[in-house]
C-alpha positions in Angstrom: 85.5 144.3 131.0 83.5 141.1 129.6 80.0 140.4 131.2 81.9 136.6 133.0 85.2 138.6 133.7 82.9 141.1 136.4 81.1 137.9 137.6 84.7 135.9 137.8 85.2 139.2 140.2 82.6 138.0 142.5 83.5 134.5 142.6 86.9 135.9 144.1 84.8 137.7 146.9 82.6 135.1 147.9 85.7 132.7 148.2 83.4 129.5 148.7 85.4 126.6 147.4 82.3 124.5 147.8 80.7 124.6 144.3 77.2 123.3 146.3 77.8 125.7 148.2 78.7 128.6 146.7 75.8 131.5 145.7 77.8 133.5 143.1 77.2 132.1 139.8 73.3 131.5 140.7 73.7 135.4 141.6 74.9 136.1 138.4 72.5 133.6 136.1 69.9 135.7 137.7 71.3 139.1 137.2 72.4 138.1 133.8 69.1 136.8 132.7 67.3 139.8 134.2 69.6 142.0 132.2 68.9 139.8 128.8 72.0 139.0 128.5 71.0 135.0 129.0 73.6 134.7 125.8 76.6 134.7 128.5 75.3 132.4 131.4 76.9 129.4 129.9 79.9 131.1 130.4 79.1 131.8 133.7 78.9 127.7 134.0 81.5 127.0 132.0 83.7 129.5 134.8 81.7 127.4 137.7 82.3 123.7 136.2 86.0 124.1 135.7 88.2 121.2 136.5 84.9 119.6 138.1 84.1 115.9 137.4 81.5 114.9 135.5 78.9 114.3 138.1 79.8 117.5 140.5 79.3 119.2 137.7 75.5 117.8 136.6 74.9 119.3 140.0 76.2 122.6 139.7 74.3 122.9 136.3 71.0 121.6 138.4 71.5 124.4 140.6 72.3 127.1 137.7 69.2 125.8 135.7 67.2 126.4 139.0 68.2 130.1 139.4 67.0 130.4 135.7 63.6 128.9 136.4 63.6 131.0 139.3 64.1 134.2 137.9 61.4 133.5 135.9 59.1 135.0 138.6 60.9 138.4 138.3 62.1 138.6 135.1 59.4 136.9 132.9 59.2 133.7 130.5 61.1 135.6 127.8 64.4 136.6 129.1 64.5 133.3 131.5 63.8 131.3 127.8 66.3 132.5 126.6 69.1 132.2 129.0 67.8 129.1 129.6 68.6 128.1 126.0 71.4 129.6 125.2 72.8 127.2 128.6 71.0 123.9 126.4 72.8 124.6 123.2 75.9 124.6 125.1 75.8 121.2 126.6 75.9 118.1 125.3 73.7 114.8 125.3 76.1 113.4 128.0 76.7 116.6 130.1 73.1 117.1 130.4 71.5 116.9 134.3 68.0 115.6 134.0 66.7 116.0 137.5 63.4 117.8 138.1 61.4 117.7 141.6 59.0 119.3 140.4 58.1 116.9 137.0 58.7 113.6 139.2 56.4 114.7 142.4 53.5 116.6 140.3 51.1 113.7 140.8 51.7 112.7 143.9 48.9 113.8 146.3 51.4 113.4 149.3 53.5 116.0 147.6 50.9 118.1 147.1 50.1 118.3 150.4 53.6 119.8 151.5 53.7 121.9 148.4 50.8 124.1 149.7 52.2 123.9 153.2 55.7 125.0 152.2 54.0 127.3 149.6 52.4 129.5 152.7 55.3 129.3 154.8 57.5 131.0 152.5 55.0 134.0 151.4 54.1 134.1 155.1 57.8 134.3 156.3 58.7 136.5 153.1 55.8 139.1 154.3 55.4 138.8 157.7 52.1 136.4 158.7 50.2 139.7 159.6 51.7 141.2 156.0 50.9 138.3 154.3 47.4 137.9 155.2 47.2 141.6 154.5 48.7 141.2 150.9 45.7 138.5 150.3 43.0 140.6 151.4 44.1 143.7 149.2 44.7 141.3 146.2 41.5 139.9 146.4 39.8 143.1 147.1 41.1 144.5 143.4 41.8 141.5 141.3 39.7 138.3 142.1 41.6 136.5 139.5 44.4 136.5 141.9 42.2 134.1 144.4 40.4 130.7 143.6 38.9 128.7 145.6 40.4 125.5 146.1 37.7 123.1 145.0 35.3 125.4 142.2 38.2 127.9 141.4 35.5 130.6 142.7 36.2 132.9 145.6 33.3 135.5 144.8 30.5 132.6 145.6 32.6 130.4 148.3 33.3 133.3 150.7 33.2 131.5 153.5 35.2 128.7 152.6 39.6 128.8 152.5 40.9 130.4 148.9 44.7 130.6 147.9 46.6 133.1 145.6 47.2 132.0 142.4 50.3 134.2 143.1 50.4 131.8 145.8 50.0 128.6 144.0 51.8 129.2 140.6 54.9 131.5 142.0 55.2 130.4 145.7 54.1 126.8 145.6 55.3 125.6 142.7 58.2 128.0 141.6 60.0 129.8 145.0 59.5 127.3 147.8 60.8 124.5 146.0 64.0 123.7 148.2 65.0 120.4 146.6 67.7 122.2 144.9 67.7 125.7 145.9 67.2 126.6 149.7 64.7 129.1 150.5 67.9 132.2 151.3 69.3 131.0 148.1 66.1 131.4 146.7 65.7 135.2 147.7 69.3 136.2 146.6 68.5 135.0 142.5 65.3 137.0 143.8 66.8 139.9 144.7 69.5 140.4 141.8 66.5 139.7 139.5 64.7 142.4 141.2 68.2 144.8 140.2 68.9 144.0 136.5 64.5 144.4 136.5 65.4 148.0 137.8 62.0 146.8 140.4 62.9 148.8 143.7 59.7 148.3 145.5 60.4 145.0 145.1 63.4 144.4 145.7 63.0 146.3 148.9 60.4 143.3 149.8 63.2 140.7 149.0 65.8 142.1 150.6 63.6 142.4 153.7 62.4 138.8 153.0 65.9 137.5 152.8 66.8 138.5 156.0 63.3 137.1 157.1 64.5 133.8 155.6 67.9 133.5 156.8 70.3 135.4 155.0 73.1 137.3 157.0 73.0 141.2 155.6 76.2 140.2 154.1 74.6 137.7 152.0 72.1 140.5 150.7 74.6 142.7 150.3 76.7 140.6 148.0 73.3 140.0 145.6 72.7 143.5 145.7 75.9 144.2 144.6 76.7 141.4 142.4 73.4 142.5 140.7 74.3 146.5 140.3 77.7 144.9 138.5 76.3 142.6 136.0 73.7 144.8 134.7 75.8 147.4 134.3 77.8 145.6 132.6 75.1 144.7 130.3 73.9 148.2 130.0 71.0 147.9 132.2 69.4 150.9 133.3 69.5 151.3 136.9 68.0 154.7 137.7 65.8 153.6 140.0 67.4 151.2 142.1 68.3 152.3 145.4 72.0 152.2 146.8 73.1 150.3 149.4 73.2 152.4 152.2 69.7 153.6 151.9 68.4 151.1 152.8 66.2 151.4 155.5 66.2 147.9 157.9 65.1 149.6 161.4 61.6 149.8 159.5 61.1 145.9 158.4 57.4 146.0 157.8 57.4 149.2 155.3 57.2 147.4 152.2 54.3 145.7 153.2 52.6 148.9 154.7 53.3 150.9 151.7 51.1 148.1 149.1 48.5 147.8 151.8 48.2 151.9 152.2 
């Protein structure tokens, strides 16, 4: 079966007519760029755009373009390059959506503001508030690089004054809270088939968890998880370590964040 013919599969399931609205092809962007197999996402927008006017479309690519960028986190600059240009050369001049909140608000001091607050929310809701400040600590404790401080870019000789994460900064502020165009649950399901095709299980543990922190139904999970397994097998991803669906442990929601803090 062809790479779009298992997504088309999971289009079918999800049964959202709303193209805004509908999870599945960002789901399989992801899973598919994860997997390297970036080559077949524009067929994976070609399969969402169908029959769609012009504009509707534009926004359906917008939100397929922010999975990519998204994935980024997980999967890394190569893979997410290269899905995201195998989507360019498919489109042209007058197909092309050129809408970027994050390009049109980078100066703005006002936005800035709300980046960082929006930044901490997520990675605090993601880990739990106790979790997350625990996460900080240890980071800092073995890898100052991960902490600046928000003035000198020093944490070692500012001690006493507020640092951030650039894990916070780079990935959360700027990357994964961004909600203009993908909502924070939409956000953790590209995260967590990502975190599948990546063949990550510690992490995806975290995501799934987070997801459910965030909003998504288990259903919701479920369907990334398992739209994920499907498209990188597909692609001949590797999935030894991934863990299935029913061992999942959920009565225990804090274990991820135990087990990187032990």
């Amino acid at each position: 079966m062809a790479l779009v013919d298992t997504v088309i599969l999971f289009r079918d399931r999800e049964g959202e007519r709303d193209p805004l609205k509908a999870t599945w092809y960002l789901v399989a962007t992801a899973a598919l760029t994860g997997a390297g197999a970036g080559s077949a996402v524009p067929s994976v927008y070609r399969a969402a755009t169908n029959g769609l006017p012009l504009e509707l479309a534009k926004l359906v690519q917008r939100r397929l373009k922010e999975a990519i960028l998204k994935s980024t986190i997980f999967v890394g600059v190569p893979r997410s390059a290269g899905a995201a240009f195998a989507l360019f050369r498919d489109l042209s001049d007058e197909e092309i959506d050129h809408y970027g909140p994050r390009f049109e608000s980078y100066d703005d001091p006002e936005e800035q503001d709300k980046r960082e607050a929006r930044g901490k929310k997520f990675f605090d809701i993601l880990w739990t508030p106790i979790g997350a400040e625990g996460v900080r600590a240890t980071l800092k404790k073995y890898q100052p690089d991960f902490c600046r401080h928000n003035s000198f870019g020093d944490c070692k000789y500012h001690a006493d004054a507020a640092i951030d994460l650039l894990n916070q900064r780079l990935i959360y502020e700027y990357w994964g809270s961004e909600d203009r165009i993908l909502k924070d649950v939409e956000t953790e399901l590209v995260a967590i088939a990502s975190l599948v095709a990546m063949n990550c299980p510690e992490q995806l543990v975290w995501h799934l968890k987070g997801a459910i922190r965030h909003g998504a139904t288990r259903s919701q999970a479920q369907f990334a998880y398992d739209l994920g397994i499907a498209a990188s097998k597909a692609a001949g991803c590797e999935l030894s370590g991934v863990p299935k669906w029913e061992d999942f442990h959920w009565e225990t929601p804090n274990s991820a964040e135990e087990e990187i803090l032990n």
